[in-house]
C-alpha positions as CSV (number, residue, x, y, z in Angstrom):
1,X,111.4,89.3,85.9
2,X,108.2,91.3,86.7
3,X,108.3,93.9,88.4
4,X,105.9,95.0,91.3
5,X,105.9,93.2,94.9
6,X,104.6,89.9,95.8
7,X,102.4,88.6,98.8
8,X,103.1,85.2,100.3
9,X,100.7,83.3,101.6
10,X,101.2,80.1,104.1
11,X,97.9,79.1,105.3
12,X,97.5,77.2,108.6
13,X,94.4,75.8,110.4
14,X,95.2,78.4,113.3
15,X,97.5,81.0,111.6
16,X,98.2,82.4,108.7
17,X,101.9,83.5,107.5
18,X,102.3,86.8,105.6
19,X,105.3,88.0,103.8
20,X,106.2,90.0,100.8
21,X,108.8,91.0,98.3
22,X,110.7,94.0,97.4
23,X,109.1,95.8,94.3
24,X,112.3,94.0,92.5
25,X,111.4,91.2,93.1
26,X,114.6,89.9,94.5
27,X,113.8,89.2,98.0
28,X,111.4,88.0,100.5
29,X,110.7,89.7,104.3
30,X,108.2,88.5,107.0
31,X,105.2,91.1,107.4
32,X,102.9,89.3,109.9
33,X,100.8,86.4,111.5
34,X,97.1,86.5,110.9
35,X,94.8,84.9,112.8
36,X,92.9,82.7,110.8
37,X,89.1,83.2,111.0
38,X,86.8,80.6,109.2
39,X,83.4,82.5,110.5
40,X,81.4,84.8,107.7
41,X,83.2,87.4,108.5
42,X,86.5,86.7,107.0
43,X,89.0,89.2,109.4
44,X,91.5,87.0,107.5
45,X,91.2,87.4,104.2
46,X,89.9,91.0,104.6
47,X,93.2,91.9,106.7
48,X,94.9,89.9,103.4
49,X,93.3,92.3,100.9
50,X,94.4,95.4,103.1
51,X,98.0,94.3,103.4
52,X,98.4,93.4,99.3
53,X,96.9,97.4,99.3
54,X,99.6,98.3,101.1
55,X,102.7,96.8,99.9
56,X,101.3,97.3,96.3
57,X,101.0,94.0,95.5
58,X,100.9,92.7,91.8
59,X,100.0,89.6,92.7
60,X,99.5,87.0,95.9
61,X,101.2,83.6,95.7
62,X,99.8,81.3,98.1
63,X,101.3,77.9,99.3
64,X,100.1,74.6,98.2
65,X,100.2,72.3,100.9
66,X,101.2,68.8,99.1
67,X,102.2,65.3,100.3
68,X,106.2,64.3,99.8
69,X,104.4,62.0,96.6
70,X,102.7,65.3,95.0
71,X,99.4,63.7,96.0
72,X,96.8,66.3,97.2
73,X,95.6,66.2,101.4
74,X,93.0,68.1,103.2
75,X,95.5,70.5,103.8
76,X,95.7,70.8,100.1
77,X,92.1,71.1,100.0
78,X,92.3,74.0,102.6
79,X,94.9,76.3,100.9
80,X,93.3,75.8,97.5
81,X,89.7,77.2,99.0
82,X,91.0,80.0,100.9
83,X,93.0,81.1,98.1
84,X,89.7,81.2,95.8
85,X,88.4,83.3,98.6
86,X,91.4,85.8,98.5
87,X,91.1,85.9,94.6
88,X,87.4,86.7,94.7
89,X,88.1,89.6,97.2
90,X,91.2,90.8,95.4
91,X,91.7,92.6,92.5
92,X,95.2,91.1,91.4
93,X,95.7,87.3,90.7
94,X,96.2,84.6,93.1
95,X,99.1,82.3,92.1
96,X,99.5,78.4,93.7
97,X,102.8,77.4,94.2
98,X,104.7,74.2,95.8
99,X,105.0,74.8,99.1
100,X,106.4,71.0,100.6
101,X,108.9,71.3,103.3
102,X,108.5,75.3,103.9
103,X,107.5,74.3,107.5
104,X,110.1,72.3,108.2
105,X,112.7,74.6,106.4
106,X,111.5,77.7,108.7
107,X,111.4,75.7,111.6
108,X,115.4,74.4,110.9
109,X,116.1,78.4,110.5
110,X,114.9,79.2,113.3
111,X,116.4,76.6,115.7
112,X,119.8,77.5,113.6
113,X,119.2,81.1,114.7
114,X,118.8,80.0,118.5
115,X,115.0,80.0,118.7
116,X,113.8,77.7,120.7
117,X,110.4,75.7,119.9
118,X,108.4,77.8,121.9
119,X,109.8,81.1,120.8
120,X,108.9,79.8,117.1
121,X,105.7,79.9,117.3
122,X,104.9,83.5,116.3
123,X,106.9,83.4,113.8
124,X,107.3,80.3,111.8
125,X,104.1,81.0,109.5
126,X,105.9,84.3,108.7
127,X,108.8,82.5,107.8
128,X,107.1,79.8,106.4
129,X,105.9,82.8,104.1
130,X,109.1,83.9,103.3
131,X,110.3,80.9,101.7
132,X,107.2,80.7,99.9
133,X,107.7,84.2,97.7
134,X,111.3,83.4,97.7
135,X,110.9,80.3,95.6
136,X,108.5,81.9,93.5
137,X,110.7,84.7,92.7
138,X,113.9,82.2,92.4
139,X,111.7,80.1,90.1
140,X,110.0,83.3,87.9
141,X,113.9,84.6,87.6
142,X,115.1,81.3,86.4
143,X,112.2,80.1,83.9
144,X,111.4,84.0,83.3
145,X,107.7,82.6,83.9
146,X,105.4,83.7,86.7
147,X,105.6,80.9,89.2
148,X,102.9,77.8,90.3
149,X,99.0,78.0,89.1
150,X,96.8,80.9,88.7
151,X,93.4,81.2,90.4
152,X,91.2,81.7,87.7
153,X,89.0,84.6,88.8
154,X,85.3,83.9,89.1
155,X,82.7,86.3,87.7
156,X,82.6,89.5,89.5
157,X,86.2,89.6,90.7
């Protein structure tokens, strides 16, 4: 198992889930919802960049938003491209990994903890995130491989 902390990634059309790992790599914690911004400016994706900074990230794993049958959606499509943003604008790789069902999963934790739908709402992407960079770091610690696809970094990056 690598060591260094992780970002997770679970991009929305509206919001964006952030959380992170321990430097060991053994578990996940929420850090925040960021708006998501699809203008020039890229708040989101900049606000990304300063959180990996923080946390020290050695790498962000992003989720990959795929149908129940493994087929690709727009979705897909949406998590792929903002990822390729984040790894042009970072300086540690990007990482695509499985995300089906994280949605639901945070959703059924949360109504399990006594959150009702309403209350959810801030924090499901967070959650969302959480059991994104915990499957990656159940699935490196298993196969002793880093998790999903990497981002290959375009010239520049």
């Amino acid at each position: 198992m690598r060591a260094g902390s992780r970002l997770g990634i679970d991009v929305g059309t509206a919001r964006i889930g952030v959380a992170r790992s321990d430097p060991h790599g053994m578990l996940a914690t929420p850090v925040e919802t960021v708006p998501r911004d699809r203008t020039a400016a890229g708040r989101d994706i900049a606000r990304i960049v300063e959180l990996a900074a923080e946390v020290g990230a050695i790498e962000v794993i992003v989720g990959l938003p795929l149908a129940l049958s493994g087929q690709r959606t727009a979705s897909t499509a949406d998590a792929v491209g903002f990822g390729e943003a984040l790894q042009v604008a970072l300086s540690v790789p990007v990482r695509l990994v499985d995300e089906r069902l994280t949605t639901v999963s945070a959703q059924s934790a949360l109504r399990a903890s006594g959150r009702k739908a309403k209350q959810q709402r801030p924090v499901v992407d967070q959650v969302a995130a959480v059991i994104i960079v915990q499957h990656a770091l159940d699935a490196e610690r298993a196969s002793g491989r880093p998790p999903g696809t990497p981002i290959a970094p375009t010239e520049g990056s």
